[in-house]
DRENZA-338468 format. One record per atom (N, C-alpha, C): residue number from 1; chain; x negated, y negated, z. Coordinates in Angstrom, 3 decimals. Example, Ala and Ser with C-alpha at 12.3 -4.5 7.8 and 13.67 -1.06 7.14 Angstrom:
2
   k c       px       py       pz
   1 A  -13.190    5.690    7.800
   1 A  -12.300    4.500    7.800
   1 A  -13.200    3.300    7.800
   2 A  -12.850    2.250    7.080
   2 A  -13.670    1.060    7.140
   2 A  -12.900   -0.030    7.870
END
This chain:
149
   k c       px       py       pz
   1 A  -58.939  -56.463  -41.640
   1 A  -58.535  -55.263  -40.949
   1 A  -59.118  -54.062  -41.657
   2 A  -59.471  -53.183  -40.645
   2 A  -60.041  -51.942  -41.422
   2 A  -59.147  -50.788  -42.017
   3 A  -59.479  -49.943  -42.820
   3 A  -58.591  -49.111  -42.777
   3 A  -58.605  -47.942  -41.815
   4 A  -59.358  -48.062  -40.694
   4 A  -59.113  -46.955  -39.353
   4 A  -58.433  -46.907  -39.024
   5 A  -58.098  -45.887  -38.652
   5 A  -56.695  -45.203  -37.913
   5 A  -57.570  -44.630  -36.733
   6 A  -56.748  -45.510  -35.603
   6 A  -57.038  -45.351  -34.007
   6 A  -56.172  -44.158  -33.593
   7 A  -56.711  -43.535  -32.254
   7 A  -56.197  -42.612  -31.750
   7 A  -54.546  -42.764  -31.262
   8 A  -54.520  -44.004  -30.753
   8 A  -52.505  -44.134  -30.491
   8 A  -51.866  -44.486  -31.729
   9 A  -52.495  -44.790  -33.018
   9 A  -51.811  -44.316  -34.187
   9 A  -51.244  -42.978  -34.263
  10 A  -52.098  -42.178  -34.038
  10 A  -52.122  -40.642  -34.702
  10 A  -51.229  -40.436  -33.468
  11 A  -51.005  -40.837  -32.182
  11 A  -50.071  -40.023  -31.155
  11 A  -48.546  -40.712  -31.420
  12 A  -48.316  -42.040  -31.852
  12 A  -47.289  -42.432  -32.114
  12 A  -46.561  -41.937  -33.420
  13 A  -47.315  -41.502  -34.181
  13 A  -46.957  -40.948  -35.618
  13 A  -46.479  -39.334  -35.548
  14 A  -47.186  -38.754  -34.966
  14 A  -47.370  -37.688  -34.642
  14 A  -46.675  -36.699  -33.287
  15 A  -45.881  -37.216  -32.266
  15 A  -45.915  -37.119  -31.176
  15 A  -44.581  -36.176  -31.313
  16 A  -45.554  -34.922  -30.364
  16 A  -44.827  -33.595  -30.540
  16 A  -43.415  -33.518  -29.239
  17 A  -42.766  -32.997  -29.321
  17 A  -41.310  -33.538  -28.218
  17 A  -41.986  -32.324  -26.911
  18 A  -41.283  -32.935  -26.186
  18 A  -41.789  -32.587  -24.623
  18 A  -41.376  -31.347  -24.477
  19 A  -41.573  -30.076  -24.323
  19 A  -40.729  -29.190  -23.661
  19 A  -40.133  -28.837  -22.995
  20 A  -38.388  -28.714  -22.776
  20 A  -37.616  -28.910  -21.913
  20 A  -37.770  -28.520  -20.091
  21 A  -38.739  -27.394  -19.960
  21 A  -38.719  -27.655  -18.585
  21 A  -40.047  -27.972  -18.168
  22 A  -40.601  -29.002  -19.107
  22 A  -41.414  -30.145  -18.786
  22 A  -41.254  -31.106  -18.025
  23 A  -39.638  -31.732  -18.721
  23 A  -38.836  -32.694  -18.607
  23 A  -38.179  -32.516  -17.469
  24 A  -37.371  -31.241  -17.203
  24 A  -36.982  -30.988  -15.821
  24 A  -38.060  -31.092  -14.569
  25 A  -39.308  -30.624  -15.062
  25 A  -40.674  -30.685  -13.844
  25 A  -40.372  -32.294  -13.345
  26 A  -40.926  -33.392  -14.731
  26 A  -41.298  -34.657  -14.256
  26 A  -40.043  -35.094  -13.415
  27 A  -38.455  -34.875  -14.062
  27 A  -37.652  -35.359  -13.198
  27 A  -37.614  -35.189  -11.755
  28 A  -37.933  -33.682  -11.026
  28 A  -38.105  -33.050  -10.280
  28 A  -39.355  -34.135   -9.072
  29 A  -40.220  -34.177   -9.936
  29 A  -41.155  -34.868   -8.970
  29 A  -41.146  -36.684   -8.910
  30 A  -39.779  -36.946   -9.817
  30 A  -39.973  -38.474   -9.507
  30 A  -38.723  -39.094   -8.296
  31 A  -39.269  -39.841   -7.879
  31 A  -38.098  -40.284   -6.712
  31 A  -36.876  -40.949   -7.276
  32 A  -36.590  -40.658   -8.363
  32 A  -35.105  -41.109   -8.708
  32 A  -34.034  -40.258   -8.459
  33 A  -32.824  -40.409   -7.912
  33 A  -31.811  -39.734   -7.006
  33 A  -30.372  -40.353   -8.074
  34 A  -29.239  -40.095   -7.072
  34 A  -28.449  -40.688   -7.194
  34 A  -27.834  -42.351   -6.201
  35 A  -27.058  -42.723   -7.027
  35 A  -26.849  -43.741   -6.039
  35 A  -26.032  -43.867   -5.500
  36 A  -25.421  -44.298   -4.837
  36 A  -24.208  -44.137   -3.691
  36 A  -22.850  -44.599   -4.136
  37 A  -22.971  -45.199   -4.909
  37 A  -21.769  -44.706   -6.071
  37 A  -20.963  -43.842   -6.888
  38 A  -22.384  -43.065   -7.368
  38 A  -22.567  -41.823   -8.023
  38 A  -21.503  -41.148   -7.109
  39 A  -22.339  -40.844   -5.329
  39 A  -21.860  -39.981   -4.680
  39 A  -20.630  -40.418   -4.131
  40 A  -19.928  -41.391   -4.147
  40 A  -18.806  -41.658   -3.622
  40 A  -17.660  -41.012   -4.670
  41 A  -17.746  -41.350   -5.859
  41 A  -17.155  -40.968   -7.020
  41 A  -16.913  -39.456   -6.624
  42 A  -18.185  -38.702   -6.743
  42 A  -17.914  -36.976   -6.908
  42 A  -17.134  -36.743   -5.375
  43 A  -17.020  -37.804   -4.290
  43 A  -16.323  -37.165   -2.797
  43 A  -14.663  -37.661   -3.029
  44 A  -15.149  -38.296   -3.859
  44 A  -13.095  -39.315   -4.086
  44 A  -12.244  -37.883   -5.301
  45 A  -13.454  -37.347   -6.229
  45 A  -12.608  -36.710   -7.032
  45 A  -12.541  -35.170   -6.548
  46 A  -13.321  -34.682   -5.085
  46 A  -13.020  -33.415   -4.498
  46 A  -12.097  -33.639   -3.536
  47 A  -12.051  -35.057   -3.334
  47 A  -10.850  -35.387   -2.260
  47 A   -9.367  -35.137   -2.870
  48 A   -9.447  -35.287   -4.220
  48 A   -8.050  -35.737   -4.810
  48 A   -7.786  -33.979   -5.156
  49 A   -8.907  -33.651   -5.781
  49 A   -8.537  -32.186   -6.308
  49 A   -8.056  -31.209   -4.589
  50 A   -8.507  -31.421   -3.636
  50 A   -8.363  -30.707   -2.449
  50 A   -6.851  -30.800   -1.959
  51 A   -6.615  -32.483   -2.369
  51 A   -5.044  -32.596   -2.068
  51 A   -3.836  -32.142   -3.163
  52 A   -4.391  -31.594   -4.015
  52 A   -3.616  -31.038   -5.043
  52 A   -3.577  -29.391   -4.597
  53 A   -4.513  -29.011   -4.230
  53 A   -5.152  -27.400   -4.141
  53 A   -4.534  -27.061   -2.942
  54 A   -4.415  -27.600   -1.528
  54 A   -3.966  -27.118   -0.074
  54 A   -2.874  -26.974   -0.645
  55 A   -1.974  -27.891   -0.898
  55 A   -0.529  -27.617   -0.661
  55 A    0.103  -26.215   -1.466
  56 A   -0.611  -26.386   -2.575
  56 A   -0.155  -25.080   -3.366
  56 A   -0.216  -23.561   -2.942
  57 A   -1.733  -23.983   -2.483
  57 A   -1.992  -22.625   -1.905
  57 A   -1.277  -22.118   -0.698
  58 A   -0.773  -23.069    0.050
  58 A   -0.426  -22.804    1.470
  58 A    1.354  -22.342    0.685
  59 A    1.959  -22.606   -0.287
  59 A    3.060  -22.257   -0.470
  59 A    3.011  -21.100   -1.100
  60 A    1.682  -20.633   -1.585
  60 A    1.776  -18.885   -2.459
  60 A    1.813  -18.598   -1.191
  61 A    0.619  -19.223   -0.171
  61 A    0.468  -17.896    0.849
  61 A    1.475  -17.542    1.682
  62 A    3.027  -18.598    1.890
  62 A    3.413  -18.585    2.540
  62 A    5.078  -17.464    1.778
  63 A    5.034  -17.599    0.491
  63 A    5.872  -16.558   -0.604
  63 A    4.990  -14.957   -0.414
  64 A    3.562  -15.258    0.017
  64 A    3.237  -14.024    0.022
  64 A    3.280  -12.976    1.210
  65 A    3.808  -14.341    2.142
  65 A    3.924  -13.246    3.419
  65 A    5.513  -12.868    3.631
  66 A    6.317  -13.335    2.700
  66 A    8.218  -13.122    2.686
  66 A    7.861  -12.306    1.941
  67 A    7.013  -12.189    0.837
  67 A    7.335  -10.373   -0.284
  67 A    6.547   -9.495    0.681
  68 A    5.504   -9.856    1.103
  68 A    5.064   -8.367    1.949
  68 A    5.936   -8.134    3.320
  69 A    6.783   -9.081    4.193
  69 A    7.786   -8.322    4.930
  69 A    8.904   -7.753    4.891
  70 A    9.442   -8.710    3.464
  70 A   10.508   -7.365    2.634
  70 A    9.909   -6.566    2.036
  71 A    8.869   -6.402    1.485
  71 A    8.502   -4.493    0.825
  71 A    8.083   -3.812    2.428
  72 A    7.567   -4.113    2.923
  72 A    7.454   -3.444    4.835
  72 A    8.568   -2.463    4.717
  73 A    9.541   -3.407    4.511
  73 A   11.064   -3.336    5.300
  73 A   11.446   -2.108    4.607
  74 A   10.957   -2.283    3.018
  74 A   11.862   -1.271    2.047
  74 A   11.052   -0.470    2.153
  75 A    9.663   -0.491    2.237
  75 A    8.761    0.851    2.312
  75 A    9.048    1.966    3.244
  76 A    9.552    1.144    4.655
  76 A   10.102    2.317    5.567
  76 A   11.436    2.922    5.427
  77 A   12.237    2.471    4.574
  77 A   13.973    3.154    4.699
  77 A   13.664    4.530    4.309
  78 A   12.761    4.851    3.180
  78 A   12.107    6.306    2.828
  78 A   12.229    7.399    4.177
  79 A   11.372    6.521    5.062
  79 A   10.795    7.514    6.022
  79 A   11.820    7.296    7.220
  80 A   12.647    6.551    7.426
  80 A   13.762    6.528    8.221
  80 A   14.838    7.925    7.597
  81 A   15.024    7.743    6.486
  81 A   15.989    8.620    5.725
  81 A   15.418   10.069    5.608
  82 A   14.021   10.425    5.845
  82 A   13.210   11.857    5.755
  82 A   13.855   12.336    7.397
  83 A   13.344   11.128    8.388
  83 A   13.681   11.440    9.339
  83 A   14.901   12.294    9.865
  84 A   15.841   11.436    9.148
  84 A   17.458   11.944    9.448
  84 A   17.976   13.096    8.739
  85 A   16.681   13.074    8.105
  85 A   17.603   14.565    7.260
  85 A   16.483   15.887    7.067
  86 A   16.022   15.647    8.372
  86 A   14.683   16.500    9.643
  86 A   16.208   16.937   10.566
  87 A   16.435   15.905   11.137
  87 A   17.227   16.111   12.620
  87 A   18.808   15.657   12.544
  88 A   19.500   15.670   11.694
  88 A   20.985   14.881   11.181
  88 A   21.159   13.916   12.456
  89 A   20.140   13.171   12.634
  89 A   20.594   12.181   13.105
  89 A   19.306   10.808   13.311
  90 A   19.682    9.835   13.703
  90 A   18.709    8.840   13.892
  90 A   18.235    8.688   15.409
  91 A   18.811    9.389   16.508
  91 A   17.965    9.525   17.973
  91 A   16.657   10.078   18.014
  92 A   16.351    9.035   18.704
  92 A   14.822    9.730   18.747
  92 A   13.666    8.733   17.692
  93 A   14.049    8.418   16.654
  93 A   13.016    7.722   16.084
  93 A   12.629    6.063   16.225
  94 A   10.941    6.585   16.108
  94 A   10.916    4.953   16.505
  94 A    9.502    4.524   15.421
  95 A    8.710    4.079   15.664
  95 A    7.944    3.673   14.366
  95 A    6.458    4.200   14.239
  96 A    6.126    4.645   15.628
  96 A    5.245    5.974   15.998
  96 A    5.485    7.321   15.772
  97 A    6.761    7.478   15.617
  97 A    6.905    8.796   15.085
  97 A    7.064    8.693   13.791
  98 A    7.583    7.477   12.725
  98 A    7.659    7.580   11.362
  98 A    6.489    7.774   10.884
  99 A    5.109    6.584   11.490
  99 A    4.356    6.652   11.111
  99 A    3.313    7.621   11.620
 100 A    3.378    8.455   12.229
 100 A    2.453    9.729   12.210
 100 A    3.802   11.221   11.724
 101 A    4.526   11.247   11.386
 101 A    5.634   12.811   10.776
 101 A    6.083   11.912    9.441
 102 A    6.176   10.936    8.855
 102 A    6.410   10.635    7.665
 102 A    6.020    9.705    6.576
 103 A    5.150    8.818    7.084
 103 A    4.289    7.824    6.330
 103 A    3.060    7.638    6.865
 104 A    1.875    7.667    6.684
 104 A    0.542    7.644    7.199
 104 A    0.576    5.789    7.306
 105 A    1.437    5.414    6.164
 105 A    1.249    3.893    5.393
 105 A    2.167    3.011    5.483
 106 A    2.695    3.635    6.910
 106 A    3.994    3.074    7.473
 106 A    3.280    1.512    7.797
 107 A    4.296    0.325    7.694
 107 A    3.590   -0.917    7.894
 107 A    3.422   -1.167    9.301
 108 A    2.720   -1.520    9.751
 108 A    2.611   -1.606   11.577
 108 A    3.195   -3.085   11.571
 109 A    3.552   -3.671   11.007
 109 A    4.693   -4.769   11.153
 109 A    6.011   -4.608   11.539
 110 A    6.337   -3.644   10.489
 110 A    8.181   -2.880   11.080
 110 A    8.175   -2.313   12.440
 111 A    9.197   -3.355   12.869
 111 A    9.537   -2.683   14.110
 111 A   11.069   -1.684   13.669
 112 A   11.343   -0.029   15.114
 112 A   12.404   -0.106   14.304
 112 A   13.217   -0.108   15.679
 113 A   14.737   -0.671   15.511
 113 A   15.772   -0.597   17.123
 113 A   17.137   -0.429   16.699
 114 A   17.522   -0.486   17.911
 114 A   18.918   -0.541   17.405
 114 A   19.213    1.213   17.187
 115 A   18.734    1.989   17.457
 115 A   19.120    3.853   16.682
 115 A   19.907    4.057   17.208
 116 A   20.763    4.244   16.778
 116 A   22.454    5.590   17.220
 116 A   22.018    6.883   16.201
 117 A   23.232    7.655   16.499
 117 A   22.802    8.669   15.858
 117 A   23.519    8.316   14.649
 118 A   24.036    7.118   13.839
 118 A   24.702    7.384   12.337
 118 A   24.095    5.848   12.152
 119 A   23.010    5.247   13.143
 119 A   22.501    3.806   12.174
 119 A   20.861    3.701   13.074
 120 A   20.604    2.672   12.200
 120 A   19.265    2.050   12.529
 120 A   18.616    0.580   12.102
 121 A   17.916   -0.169   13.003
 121 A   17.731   -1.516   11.968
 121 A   16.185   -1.047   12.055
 122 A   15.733   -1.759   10.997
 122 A   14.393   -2.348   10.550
 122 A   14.540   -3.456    9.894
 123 A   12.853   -3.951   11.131
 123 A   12.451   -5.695   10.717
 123 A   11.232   -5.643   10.443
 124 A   11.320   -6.932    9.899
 124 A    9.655   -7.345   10.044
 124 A    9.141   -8.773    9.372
 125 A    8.402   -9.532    9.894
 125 A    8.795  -10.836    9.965
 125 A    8.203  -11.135    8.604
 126 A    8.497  -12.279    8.400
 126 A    8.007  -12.928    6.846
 126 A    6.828  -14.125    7.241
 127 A    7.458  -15.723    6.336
 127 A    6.767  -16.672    6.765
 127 A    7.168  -17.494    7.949
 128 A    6.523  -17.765    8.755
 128 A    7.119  -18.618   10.252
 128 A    7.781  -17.478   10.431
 129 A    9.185  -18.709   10.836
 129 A   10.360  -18.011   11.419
 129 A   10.852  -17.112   10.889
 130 A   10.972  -16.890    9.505
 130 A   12.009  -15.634    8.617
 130 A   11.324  -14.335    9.037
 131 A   12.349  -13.612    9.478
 131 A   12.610  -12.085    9.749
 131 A   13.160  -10.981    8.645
 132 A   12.714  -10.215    7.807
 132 A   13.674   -9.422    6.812
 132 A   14.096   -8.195    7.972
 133 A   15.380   -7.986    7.469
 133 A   16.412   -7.131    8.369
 133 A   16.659   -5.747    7.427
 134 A   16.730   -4.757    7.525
 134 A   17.987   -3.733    7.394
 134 A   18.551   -2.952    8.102
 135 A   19.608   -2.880    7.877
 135 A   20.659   -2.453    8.669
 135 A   20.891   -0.667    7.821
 136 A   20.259    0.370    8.406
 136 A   20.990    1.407    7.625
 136 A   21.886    2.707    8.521
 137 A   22.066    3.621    7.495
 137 A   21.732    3.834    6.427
 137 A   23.150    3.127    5.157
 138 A   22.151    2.468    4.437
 138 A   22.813    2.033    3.270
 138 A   23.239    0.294    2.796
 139 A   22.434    0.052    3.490
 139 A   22.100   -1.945    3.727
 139 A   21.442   -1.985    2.833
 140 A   21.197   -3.590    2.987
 140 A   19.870   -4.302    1.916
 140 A   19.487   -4.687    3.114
 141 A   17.566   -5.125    2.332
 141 A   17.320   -5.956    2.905
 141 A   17.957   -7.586    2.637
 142 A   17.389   -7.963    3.928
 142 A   18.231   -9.556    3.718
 142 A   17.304  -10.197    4.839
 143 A   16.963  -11.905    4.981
 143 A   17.102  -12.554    5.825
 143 A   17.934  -12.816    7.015
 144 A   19.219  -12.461    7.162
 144 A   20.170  -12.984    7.808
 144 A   20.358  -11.493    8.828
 145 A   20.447  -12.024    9.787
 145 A   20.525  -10.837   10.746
 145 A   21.925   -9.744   10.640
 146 A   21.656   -8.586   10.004
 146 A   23.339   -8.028   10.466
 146 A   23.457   -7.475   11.435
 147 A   24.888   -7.674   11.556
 147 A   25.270   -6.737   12.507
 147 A   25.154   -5.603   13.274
 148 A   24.748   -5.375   14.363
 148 A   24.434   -3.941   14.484
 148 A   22.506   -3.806   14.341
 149 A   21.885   -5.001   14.198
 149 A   20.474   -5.076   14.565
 149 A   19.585   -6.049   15.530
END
């Protein structure tokens, strides 16, 4: 044997590392994919995470529409109460007049009925079926319908 040193000596000894988006190129142009395993796996574990994710979300969204029809409710007693103490009384108002003579930001959800001249209700619905009620002047809000709305 000689002592020459052949050219795939010197590249095996020597052999400088690929540069990373070298490596991404060749992958890029070779026909290797995934296999249908692969892809069953990543659809089973967006399946499982999706059935964890709906339900939750559908119960914030459904807490988020009971706090925004009770603040509705409480946002307008303000402008019900400006009203009455415009005209000492509650005839006459309805939720077109609150919201253009006393709130620009009146909720167009509140409805208001029920006016005598010493009461008034305001509603406005929540999630589904739930309605928040007040009965004023000088109620809470509440779910449960009172009297007199």
């Amino acid at each position: 044997m000689s002592g020459a040193v052949t050219q795939t000596d010197l590249s095996a000894r020597h052999k400088e590392p690929i540069p990373p988006m070298h490596r991404i190129q060749q992958r890029l142009r070779s026909d290797e994919g995934f296999t249908l395993i692969e892809l069953l796996v990543v659809i089973i574990i967006i399946g499982i995470l999706l059935a964890i994710a709906v339900p939750s979300y559908l119960a914030f969204r459904g807490k988020a529409q009971d706090t925004a029809g009770a603040a509705d409710v409480r946002e307008a007693v303000p402008s019900a109460e400006a009203y009455f103490s415009d005209h000492n009384t509650y005839v006459g108002m309805t939720q077109a007049l609150l919201k253009a003579s006393y709130d620009s930001a009146f909720g167009p959800i509140v409805t208001v009925s029920n006016v005598s001249a010493t009461g008034y209700c305001l509603s406005a619905p929540g999630q589904g079926t739930v309605i928040w009620y007040y009965a004023g002047p000088g109620g809470a809000v509440t779910k449960t319908k009172p009297t007199g709305c």
